[in-house]
C-alpha positions as CSV (number, residue, x, y, z in Angstrom):
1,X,-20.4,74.2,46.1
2,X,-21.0,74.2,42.6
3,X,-18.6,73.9,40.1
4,X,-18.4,77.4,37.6
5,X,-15.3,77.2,35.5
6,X,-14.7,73.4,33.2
7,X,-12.3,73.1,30.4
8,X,-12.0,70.0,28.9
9,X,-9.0,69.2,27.2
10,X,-9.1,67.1,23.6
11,X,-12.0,67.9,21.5
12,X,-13.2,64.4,20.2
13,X,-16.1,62.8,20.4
14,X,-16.9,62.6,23.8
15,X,-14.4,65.0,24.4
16,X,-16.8,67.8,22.1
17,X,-20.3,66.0,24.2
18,X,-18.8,66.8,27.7
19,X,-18.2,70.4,26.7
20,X,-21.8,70.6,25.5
21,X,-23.2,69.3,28.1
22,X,-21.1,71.5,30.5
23,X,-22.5,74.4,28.5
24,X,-25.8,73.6,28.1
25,X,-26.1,72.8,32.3
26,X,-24.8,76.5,32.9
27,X,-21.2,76.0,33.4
28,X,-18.5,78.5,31.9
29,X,-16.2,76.0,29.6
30,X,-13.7,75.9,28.1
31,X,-12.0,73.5,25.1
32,X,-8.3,73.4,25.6
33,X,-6.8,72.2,22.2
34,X,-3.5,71.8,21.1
35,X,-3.2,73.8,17.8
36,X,-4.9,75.4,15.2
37,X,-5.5,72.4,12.9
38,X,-7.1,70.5,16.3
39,X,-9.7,74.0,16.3
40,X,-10.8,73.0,12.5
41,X,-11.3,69.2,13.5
42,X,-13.2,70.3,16.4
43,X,-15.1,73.4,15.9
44,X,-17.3,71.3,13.2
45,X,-17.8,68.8,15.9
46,X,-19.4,71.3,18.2
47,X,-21.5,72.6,15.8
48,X,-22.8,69.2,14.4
49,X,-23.4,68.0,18.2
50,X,-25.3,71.1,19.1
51,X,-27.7,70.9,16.5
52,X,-28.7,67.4,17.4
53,X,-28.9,68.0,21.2
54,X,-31.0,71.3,19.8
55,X,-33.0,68.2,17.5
56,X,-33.4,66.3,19.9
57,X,-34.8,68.9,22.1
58,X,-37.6,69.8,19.4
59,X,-38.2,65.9,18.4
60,X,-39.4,65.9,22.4
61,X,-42.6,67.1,21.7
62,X,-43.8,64.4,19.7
63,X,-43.3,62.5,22.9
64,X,-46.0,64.6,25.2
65,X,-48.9,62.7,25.7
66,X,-47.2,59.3,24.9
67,X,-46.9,56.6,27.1
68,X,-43.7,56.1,25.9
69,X,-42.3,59.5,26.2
70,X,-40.9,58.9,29.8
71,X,-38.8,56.5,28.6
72,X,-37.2,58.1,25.0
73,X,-37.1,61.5,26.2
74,X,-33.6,63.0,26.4
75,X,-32.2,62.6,29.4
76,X,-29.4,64.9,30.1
77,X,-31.8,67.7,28.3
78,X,-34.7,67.6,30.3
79,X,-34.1,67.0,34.1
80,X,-37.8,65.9,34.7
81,X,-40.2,64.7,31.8
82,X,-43.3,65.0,34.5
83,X,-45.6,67.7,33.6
84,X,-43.0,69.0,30.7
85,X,-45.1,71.1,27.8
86,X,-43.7,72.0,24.5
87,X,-43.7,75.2,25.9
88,X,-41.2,74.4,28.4
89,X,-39.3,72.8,25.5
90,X,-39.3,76.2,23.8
91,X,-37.8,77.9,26.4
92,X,-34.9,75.1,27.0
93,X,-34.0,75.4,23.3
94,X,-33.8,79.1,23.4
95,X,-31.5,78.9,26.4
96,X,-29.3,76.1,25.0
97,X,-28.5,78.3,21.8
98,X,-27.7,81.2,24.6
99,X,-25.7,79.5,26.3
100,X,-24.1,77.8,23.3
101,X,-22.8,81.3,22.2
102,X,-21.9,82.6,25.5
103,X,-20.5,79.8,28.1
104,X,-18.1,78.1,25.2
105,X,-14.8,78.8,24.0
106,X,-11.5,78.0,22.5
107,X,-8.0,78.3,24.1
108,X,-4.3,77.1,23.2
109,X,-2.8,78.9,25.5
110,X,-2.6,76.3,28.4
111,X,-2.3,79.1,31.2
112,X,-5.4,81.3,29.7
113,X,-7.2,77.7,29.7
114,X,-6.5,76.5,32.8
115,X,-6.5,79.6,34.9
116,X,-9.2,79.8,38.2
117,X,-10.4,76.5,36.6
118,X,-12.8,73.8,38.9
119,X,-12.4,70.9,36.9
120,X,-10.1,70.1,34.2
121,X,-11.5,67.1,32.2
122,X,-8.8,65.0,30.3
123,X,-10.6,63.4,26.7
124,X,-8.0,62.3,24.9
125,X,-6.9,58.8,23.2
126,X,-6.1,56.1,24.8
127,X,-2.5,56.2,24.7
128,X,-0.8,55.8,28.7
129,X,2.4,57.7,27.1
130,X,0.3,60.3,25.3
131,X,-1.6,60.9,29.3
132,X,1.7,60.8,31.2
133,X,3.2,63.8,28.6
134,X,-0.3,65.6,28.8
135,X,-0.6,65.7,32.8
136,X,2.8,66.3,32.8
137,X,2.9,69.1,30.7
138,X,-0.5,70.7,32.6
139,X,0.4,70.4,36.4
140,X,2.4,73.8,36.9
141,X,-0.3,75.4,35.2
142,X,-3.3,73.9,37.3
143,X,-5.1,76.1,40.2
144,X,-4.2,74.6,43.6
145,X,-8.2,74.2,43.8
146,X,-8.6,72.1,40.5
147,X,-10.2,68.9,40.6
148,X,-8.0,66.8,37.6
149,X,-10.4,64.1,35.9
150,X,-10.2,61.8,33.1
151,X,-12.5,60.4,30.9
152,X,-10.1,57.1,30.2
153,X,-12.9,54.0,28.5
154,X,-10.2,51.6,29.8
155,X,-6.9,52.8,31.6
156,X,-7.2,52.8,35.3
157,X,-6.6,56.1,37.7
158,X,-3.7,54.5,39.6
159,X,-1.8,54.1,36.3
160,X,-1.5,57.9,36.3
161,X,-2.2,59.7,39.4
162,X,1.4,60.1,40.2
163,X,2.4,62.1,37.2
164,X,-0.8,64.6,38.0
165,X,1.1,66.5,40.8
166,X,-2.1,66.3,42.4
167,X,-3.2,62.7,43.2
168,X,-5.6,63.2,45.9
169,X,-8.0,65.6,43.4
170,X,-7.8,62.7,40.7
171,X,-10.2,60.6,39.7
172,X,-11.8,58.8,36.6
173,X,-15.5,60.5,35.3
174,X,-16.9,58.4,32.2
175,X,-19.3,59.1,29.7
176,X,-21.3,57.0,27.1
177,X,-21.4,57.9,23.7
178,X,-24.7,60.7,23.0
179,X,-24.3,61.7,26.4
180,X,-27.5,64.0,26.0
181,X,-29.7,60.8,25.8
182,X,-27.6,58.2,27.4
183,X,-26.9,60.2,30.7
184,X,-24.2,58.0,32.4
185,X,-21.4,58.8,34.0
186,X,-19.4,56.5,35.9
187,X,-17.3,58.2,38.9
188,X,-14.4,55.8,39.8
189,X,-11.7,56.7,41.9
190,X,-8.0,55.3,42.7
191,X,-6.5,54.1,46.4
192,X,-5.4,58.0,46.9
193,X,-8.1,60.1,45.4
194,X,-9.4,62.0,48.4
195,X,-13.0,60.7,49.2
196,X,-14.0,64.8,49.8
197,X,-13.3,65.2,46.3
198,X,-14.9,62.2,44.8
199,X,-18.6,63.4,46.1
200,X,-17.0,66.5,45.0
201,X,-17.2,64.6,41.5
202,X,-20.2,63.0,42.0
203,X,-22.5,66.3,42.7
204,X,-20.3,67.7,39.3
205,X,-21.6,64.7,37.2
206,X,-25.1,65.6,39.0
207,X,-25.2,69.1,37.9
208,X,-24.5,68.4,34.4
209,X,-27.6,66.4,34.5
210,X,-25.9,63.3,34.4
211,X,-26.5,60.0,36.4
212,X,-23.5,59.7,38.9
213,X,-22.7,56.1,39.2
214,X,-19.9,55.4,41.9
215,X,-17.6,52.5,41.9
216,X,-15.9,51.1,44.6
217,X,-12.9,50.1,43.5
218,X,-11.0,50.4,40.2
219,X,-12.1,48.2,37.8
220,X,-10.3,48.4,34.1
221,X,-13.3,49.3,31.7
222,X,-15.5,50.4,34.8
223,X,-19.3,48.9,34.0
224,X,-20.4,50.1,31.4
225,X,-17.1,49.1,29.2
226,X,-16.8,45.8,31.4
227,X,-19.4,44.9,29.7
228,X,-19.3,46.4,26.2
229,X,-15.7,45.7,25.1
230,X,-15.9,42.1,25.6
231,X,-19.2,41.9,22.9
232,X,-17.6,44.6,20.3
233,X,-14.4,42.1,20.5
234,X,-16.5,39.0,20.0
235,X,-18.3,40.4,16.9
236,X,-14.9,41.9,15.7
237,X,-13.4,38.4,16.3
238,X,-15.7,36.9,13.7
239,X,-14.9,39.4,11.1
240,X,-11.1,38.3,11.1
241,X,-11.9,35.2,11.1
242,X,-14.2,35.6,8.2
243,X,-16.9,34.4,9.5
244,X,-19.4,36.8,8.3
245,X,-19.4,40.2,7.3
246,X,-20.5,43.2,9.6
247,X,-23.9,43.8,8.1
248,X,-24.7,40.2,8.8
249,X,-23.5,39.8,12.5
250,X,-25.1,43.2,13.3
251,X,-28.3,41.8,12.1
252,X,-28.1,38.4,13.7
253,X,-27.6,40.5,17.3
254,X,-30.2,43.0,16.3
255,X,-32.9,40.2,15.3
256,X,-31.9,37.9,18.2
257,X,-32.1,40.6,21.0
258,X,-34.1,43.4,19.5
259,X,-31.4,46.0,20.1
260,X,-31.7,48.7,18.2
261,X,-27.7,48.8,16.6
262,X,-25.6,45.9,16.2
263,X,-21.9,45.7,17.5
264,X,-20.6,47.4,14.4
265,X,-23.1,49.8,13.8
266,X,-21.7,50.7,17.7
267,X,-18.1,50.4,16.5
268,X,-18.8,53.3,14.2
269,X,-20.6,55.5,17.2
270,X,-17.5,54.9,18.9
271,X,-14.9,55.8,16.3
272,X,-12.5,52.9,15.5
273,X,-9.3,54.6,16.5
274,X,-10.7,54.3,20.1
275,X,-11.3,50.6,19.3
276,X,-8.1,50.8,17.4
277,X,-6.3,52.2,20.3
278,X,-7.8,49.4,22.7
279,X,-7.0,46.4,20.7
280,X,-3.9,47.0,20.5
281,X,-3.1,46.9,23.9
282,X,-3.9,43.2,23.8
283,X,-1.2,41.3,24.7
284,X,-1.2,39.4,21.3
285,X,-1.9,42.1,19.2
286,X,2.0,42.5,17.6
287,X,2.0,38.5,17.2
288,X,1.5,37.9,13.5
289,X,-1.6,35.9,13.3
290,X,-3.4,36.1,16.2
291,X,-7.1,37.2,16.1
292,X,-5.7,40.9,17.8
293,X,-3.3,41.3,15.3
294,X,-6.0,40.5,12.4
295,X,-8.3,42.8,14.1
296,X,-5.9,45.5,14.9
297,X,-4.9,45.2,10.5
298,X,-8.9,45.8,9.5
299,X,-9.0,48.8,11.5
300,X,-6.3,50.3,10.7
301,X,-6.6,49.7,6.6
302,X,-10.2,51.4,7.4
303,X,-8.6,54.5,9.6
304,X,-6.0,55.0,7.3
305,X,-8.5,55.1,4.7
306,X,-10.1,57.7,6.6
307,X,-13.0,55.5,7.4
308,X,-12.9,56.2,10.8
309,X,-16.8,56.0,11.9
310,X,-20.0,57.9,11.6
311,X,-18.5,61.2,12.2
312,X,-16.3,60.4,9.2
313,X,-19.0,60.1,7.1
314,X,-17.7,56.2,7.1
315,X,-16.8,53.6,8.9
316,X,-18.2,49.9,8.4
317,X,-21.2,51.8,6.9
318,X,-21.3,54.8,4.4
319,X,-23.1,58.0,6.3
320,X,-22.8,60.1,3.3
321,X,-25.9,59.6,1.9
Protein backbone atom coordinates (compact mmCIF):
# COMPACT_ATOMS: atom_id res chain seq x y z
CA UNK A 1 0.00 0.00 0.00
CA UNK A 2 1.26 3.24 -0.84
CA UNK A 3 2.41 5.60 1.46
CA UNK A 4 0.08 9.30 1.28
CA UNK A 5 0.96 11.39 4.28
CA UNK A 6 5.28 12.21 4.95
CA UNK A 7 6.58 14.87 7.23
CA UNK A 8 9.98 15.14 7.62
CA UNK A 9 11.15 16.60 10.56
CA UNK A 10 14.48 19.19 10.41
CA UNK A 11 14.62 21.15 7.27
CA UNK A 12 18.43 20.99 6.29
CA UNK A 13 19.93 20.06 3.50
CA UNK A 14 18.93 16.75 2.91
CA UNK A 15 16.31 17.28 5.30
CA UNK A 16 14.68 20.22 2.54
CA UNK A 17 15.73 17.39 -0.66
CA UNK A 18 13.60 14.55 0.95
CA UNK A 19 10.63 16.76 1.28
CA UNK A 20 11.07 17.75 -2.43
CA UNK A 21 11.35 14.71 -3.55
CA UNK A 22 8.31 13.45 -1.42
CA UNK A 23 6.37 16.32 -3.15
CA UNK A 24 7.44 16.10 -6.38
CA UNK A 25 6.57 11.88 -6.41
CA UNK A 26 2.92 12.82 -5.31
CA UNK A 27 3.04 12.46 -1.65
CA UNK A 28 1.20 14.93 0.82
CA UNK A 29 4.31 16.32 3.05
CA UNK A 30 4.88 17.91 5.54
CA UNK A 31 8.13 19.93 7.15
CA UNK A 32 7.89 19.66 10.85
CA UNK A 33 10.24 22.55 12.27
CA UNK A 34 10.88 23.60 15.53
CA UNK A 35 10.25 27.48 15.46
CA UNK A 36 9.79 30.33 13.52
CA UNK A 37 13.39 31.34 13.01
CA UNK A 38 13.98 27.35 11.71
CA UNK A 39 10.83 28.42 8.96
CA UNK A 40 13.20 31.46 7.63
CA UNK A 41 16.36 29.14 7.45
CA UNK A 42 14.33 26.75 5.69
CA UNK A 43 11.71 28.18 3.58
CA UNK A 44 14.77 29.68 1.29
CA UNK A 45 16.08 26.26 1.13
CA UNK A 46 13.01 24.93 -0.50
CA UNK A 47 12.71 27.47 -2.77
CA UNK A 48 16.46 27.43 -3.95
CA UNK A 49 16.22 23.44 -4.28
CA UNK A 50 13.05 23.52 -6.28
CA UNK A 51 14.29 25.76 -8.77
CA UNK A 52 17.24 23.47 -9.57
CA UNK A 53 15.32 20.23 -9.51
CA UNK A 54 12.82 22.57 -11.91
CA UNK A 55 16.57 23.36 -13.85
CA UNK A 56 17.58 20.45 -14.04
CA UNK A 57 14.38 19.27 -15.44
CA UNK A 58 14.58 21.84 -18.47
CA UNK A 59 18.63 21.32 -18.88
CA UNK A 60 17.15 17.52 -19.83
CA UNK A 61 16.43 18.33 -23.10
CA UNK A 62 19.76 19.11 -24.29
CA UNK A 63 20.32 15.45 -23.46
CA UNK A 64 17.57 13.96 -26.14
CA UNK A 65 19.26 12.51 -28.91
CA UNK A 66 22.71 12.16 -27.01
CA UNK A 67 24.36 9.18 -26.41
CA UNK A 68 25.20 10.33 -23.28
CA UNK A 69 21.85 11.34 -22.11
CA UNK A 70 20.97 7.96 -20.45
CA UNK A 71 23.63 8.37 -18.29
CA UNK A 72 23.40 12.35 -17.01
CA UNK A 73 19.73 12.52 -17.01
CA UNK A 74 18.23 13.19 -13.58
CA UNK A 75 17.35 10.40 -12.03
CA UNK A 76 14.92 10.79 -9.34
CA UNK A 77 12.99 13.26 -12.06
CA UNK A 78 12.49 11.19 -14.73
CA UNK A 79 11.68 7.48 -13.95
CA UNK A 80 12.58 6.20 -17.54
CA UNK A 81 14.83 8.32 -20.00
CA UNK A 82 13.70 5.68 -22.96
CA UNK A 83 11.59 7.31 -25.41
CA UNK A 84 11.38 10.66 -23.11
CA UNK A 85 10.53 13.97 -25.46
CA UNK A 86 10.89 17.46 -24.41
CA UNK A 87 7.42 17.38 -24.47
CA UNK A 88 7.13 14.91 -21.77
CA UNK A 89 9.64 17.20 -19.99
CA UNK A 90 7.07 20.01 -20.31
CA UNK A 91 4.52 18.27 -18.77
CA UNK A 92 6.73 16.95 -15.61
CA UNK A 93 7.82 20.58 -14.94
CA UNK A 94 4.31 21.87 -15.01
CA UNK A 95 3.39 19.18 -12.55
CA UNK A 96 6.35 19.60 -10.22
CA UNK A 97 5.52 23.44 -9.81
CA UNK A 98 1.73 21.94 -9.01
CA UNK A 99 2.60 19.98 -6.80
CA UNK A 100 5.26 22.19 -5.28
CA UNK A 101 2.32 24.64 -4.30
CA UNK A 102 -0.14 22.10 -3.27
CA UNK A 103 1.42 18.81 -1.50
CA UNK A 104 3.98 21.02 0.83
CA UNK A 105 3.70 22.62 3.93
CA UNK A 106 4.89 23.99 7.22
CA UNK A 107 3.84 22.92 10.80
CA UNK A 108 5.20 23.62 14.48
CA UNK A 109 2.66 22.27 16.02
CA UNK A 110 3.90 18.58 16.53
CA UNK A 111 0.32 17.06 16.87
CA UNK A 112 -1.04 19.03 13.46
CA UNK A 113 2.34 17.59 11.93
CA UNK A 114 2.30 14.27 12.94
CA UNK A 115 -1.45 13.50 12.86
CA UNK A 116 -2.67 10.29 10.30
CA UNK A 117 0.98 10.44 9.24
CA UNK A 118 2.72 7.20 7.16
CA UNK A 119 6.11 7.96 7.62
CA UNK A 120 7.84 10.37 9.77
CA UNK A 121 11.42 11.04 8.46
CA UNK A 122 13.96 12.21 11.20
CA UNK A 123 16.85 14.77 9.27
CA UNK A 124 18.44 16.33 11.87
CA UNK A 125 22.31 16.68 13.12
CA UNK A 126 24.16 14.20 14.10
CA UNK A 127 23.98 14.69 17.75
CA UNK A 128 22.77 10.98 19.62
CA UNK A 129 21.46 13.34 22.60
CA UNK A 130 19.87 15.84 20.32
CA UNK A 131 17.83 12.22 18.56
CA UNK A 132 17.12 10.66 21.96
CA UNK A 133 15.24 14.25 23.15
CA UNK A 134 13.59 14.49 19.58
CA UNK A 135 12.08 10.83 19.50
CA UNK A 136 11.38 11.24 22.83
CA UNK A 137 9.59 14.23 22.59
CA UNK A 138 7.50 12.79 19.24
CA UNK A 139 6.36 9.28 20.36
CA UNK A 140 2.94 10.21 22.17
CA UNK A 141 2.20 12.13 19.27
CA UNK A 142 2.90 9.47 16.53
CA UNK A 143 -0.20 7.40 14.78
CA UNK A 144 -0.05 3.73 15.94
CA UNK A 145 0.41 3.13 11.99
CA UNK A 146 3.59 5.42 11.50
CA UNK A 147 6.51 3.98 10.17
CA UNK A 148 9.50 6.19 12.30
CA UNK A 149 12.77 6.59 10.02
CA UNK A 150 15.98 8.33 10.13
CA UNK A 151 18.12 9.70 7.84
CA UNK A 152 21.33 9.35 10.42
CA UNK A 153 24.95 9.55 7.71
CA UNK A 154 26.66 7.65 10.58
CA UNK A 155 24.67 6.65 13.96
CA UNK A 156 23.31 3.25 13.86
CA UNK A 157 19.40 2.25 14.43
CA UNK A 158 20.07 0.17 17.49
CA UNK A 159 21.54 3.16 19.19
CA UNK A 160 18.06 4.66 19.30
CA UNK A 161 15.26 2.31 18.62
CA UNK A 162 14.39 2.02 22.29
CA UNK A 163 13.70 5.62 22.99
CA UNK A 164 11.14 5.60 19.63
CA UNK A 165 8.31 3.80 21.59
CA UNK A 166 7.99 2.04 18.49
CA UNK A 167 11.12 -0.12 17.64
CA UNK A 168 9.73 -2.62 15.44
CA UNK A 169 8.54 0.37 12.68
CA UNK A 170 12.23 1.82 12.96
CA UNK A 171 14.60 1.80 10.65
CA UNK A 172 17.43 3.85 8.92
CA UNK A 173 16.54 5.42 5.09
CA UNK A 174 19.68 7.43 3.65
CA UNK A 175 20.07 9.79 1.03
CA UNK A 176 23.01 11.30 -0.96
CA UNK A 177 23.51 14.76 -1.29
CA UNK A 178 21.21 16.15 -4.78
CA UNK A 179 19.02 13.40 -4.25
CA UNK A 180 17.15 14.39 -7.67
CA UNK A 181 20.25 13.22 -9.62
CA UNK A 182 22.01 10.96 -7.26
CA UNK A 183 18.93 8.73 -6.55
CA UNK A 184 20.25 6.47 -3.59
CA UNK A 185 18.83 5.48 -0.77
CA UNK A 186 20.16 3.13 1.48
CA UNK A 187 17.37 1.12 3.68
CA UNK A 188 19.22 -0.37 6.78
CA UNK A 189 17.48 -1.77 9.54
CA UNK A 190 18.27 -2.75 13.37
CA UNK A 191 17.98 -6.48 15.10
CA UNK A 192 14.10 -5.49 15.98
CA UNK A 193 12.83 -3.52 13.04
CA UNK A 194 9.99 -5.70 11.82
CA UNK A 195 11.06 -7.20 8.35
CA UNK A 196 7.08 -6.30 7.12
CA UNK A 197 8.01 -2.90 7.61
CA UNK A 198 11.45 -2.69 6.14
CA UNK A 199 9.95 -3.79 2.44
CA UNK A 200 7.36 -1.49 3.80
CA UNK A 201 10.47 1.01 3.54
CA UNK A 202 11.87 -0.28 0.61
CA UNK A 203 8.65 0.16 -1.81
CA UNK A 204 8.51 3.94 0.08
CA UNK A 205 12.17 4.69 -1.15
CA UNK A 206 10.74 3.18 -4.59
CA UNK A 207 7.93 5.37 -4.97
CA UNK A 208 9.90 8.48 -4.39
CA UNK A 209 11.83 7.39 -7.40
CA UNK A 210 14.65 6.46 -5.53
CA UNK A 211 16.96 3.35 -5.79
CA UNK A 212 16.25 1.18 -2.63
CA UNK A 213 19.41 -0.33 -1.61
CA UNK A 214 18.96 -2.92 1.43
CA UNK A 215 21.58 -3.82 3.94
CA UNK A 216 21.76 -6.72 5.80
CA UNK A 217 23.04 -5.77 8.85
CA UNK A 218 23.88 -2.50 10.48
CA UNK A 219 26.92 -1.17 9.38
CA UNK A 220 27.99 2.44 10.98
CA UNK A 221 28.19 4.84 7.77
CA UNK A 222 26.04 2.13 5.74
CA UNK A 223 27.90 2.03 2.02
CA UNK A 224 27.83 4.84 0.60
CA UNK A 225 29.41 6.74 3.90
CA UNK A 226 31.63 3.52 4.47
CA UNK A 227 33.24 4.52 1.91
CA UNK A 228 33.16 8.41 1.71
CA UNK A 229 34.05 9.36 5.27
CA UNK A 230 37.16 7.58 5.26
CA UNK A 231 38.54 9.74 1.83
CA UNK A 232 36.87 13.29 3.12
CA UNK A 233 39.01 12.46 6.52
CA UNK A 234 42.18 11.58 4.60
CA UNK A 235 42.09 14.86 2.54
CA UNK A 236 41.02 16.83 5.76
CA UNK A 237 43.98 15.06 7.51
CA UNK A 238 46.49 16.74 5.09
CA UNK A 239 45.06 20.15 5.65
CA UNK A 240 45.91 20.08 9.50
CA UNK A 241 48.83 18.78 8.87
CA UNK A 242 49.58 21.46 6.41
CA UNK A 243 50.33 19.60 3.82
CA UNK A 244 48.65 21.47 1.14
CA UNK A 245 45.88 23.61 0.82
CA UNK A 246 42.28 22.46 -0.32
CA UNK A 247 42.45 23.87 -3.81
CA UNK A 248 45.50 21.82 -4.36
CA UNK A 249 44.49 18.27 -2.88
CA UNK A 250 41.04 18.67 -4.67
CA UNK A 251 42.97 19.07 -7.86
CA UNK A 252 45.54 16.32 -7.30
CA UNK A 253 42.24 13.80 -6.74
CA UNK A 254 40.38 15.41 -9.58
CA UNK A 255 43.45 15.14 -12.12
CA UNK A 256 44.46 11.65 -10.78
CA UNK A 257 40.90 10.06 -11.04
CA UNK A 258 38.93 12.33 -13.31
CA UNK A 259 36.23 12.97 -10.69
CA UNK A 260 34.38 15.70 -11.32
CA UNK A 261 34.74 17.47 -7.40
CA UNK A 262 37.52 16.99 -5.12
CA UNK A 263 37.08 15.98 -1.40
CA UNK A 264 36.63 19.54 -0.33
CA UNK A 265 34.70 20.87 -3.02
CA UNK A 266 32.35 17.69 -1.50
CA UNK A 267 32.97 18.92 2.05
CA UNK A 268 31.15 22.10 1.02
CA UNK A 269 28.07 20.00 -0.71
CA UNK A 270 27.87 18.35 2.55
CA UNK A 271 27.86 21.34 4.89
CA UNK A 272 30.79 21.19 7.40
CA UNK A 273 28.76 21.10 10.52
CA UNK A 274 27.78 17.63 9.42
CA UNK A 275 31.52 16.91 9.00
CA UNK A 276 31.87 19.06 12.01
CA UNK A 277 29.39 16.98 13.94
CA UNK A 278 31.24 13.63 12.77
CA UNK A 279 34.72 14.44 13.62
CA UNK A 280 34.07 15.12 16.67
CA UNK A 281 32.90 11.93 17.61
CA UNK A 282 36.37 10.62 17.09
CA UNK A 283 37.75 9.26 19.94
CA UNK A 284 40.73 11.75 19.85
CA UNK A 285 39.01 14.62 18.83
CA UNK A 286 39.14 16.58 22.66
CA UNK A 287 43.02 15.48 22.85
CA UNK A 288 44.96 18.67 22.17
CA UNK A 289 46.97 17.81 19.21
CA UNK A 290 45.76 15.06 17.58
CA UNK A 291 44.97 15.29 13.83
CA UNK A 292 40.88 15.20 15.09
CA UNK A 293 41.33 17.82 17.35
CA UNK A 294 43.18 20.02 14.47
CA UNK A 295 40.51 19.12 12.11
CA UNK A 296 37.62 19.62 14.42
CA UNK A 297 39.52 23.57 15.17
CA UNK A 298 39.48 24.45 11.11
CA UNK A 299 35.94 23.69 10.93
CA UNK A 300 34.79 25.13 13.52
CA UNK A 301 36.89 28.71 12.93
CA UNK A 302 35.13 28.37 9.32
CA UNK A 303 31.37 27.60 10.85
CA UNK A 304 31.68 30.11 13.28
CA UNK A 305 32.63 32.37 10.61
CA UNK A 306 29.54 31.38 9.01
CA UNK A 307 31.41 29.59 6.30
CA UNK A 308 29.50 26.70 6.56
CA UNK A 309 29.39 25.36 2.74
CA UNK A 310 27.92 26.11 -0.66
CA UNK A 311 24.56 26.87 0.71
CA UNK A 312 26.28 29.51 2.74
CA UNK A 313 27.47 31.10 0.03
CA UNK A 314 31.04 29.76 1.51
CA UNK A 315 32.77 27.30 2.72
CA UNK A 316 36.43 26.25 1.56
CA UNK A 317 35.30 28.06 -1.66
CA UNK A 318 33.48 31.48 -2.13
CA UNK A 319 29.84 30.81 -3.97
CA UNK A 320 29.04 34.33 -3.99
CA UNK A 321 30.17 35.25 -7.16
Amino acid sequence: MASKKIVVAGGGVLGTQIGLMSAYTGHDTTFWLRSESSIGRTTPKIANYSQAMLGDLEGAKQLIGNPMGAYLYPKGLIRNWEGITAEKIDELEEQAKKWFEEKISIELDMDKAFADADIVIEAMAENPEAKIAFYQQIKDHLPEKTILLTNSSTLLPSMFAEYTGRPEKYCALHFANTIWKNNTAEVMGHPGTDPEVYQQVVAFAQEINMVALQLHKEQPGYILNSMLVPFLSAAQALLANEVADPQTIDLTWQLATGAPKGPFQILDIVGLETAYNINQMKPDAQTEGSIHWKIGKILKEKIDKGETGINAGKGFYDYKS
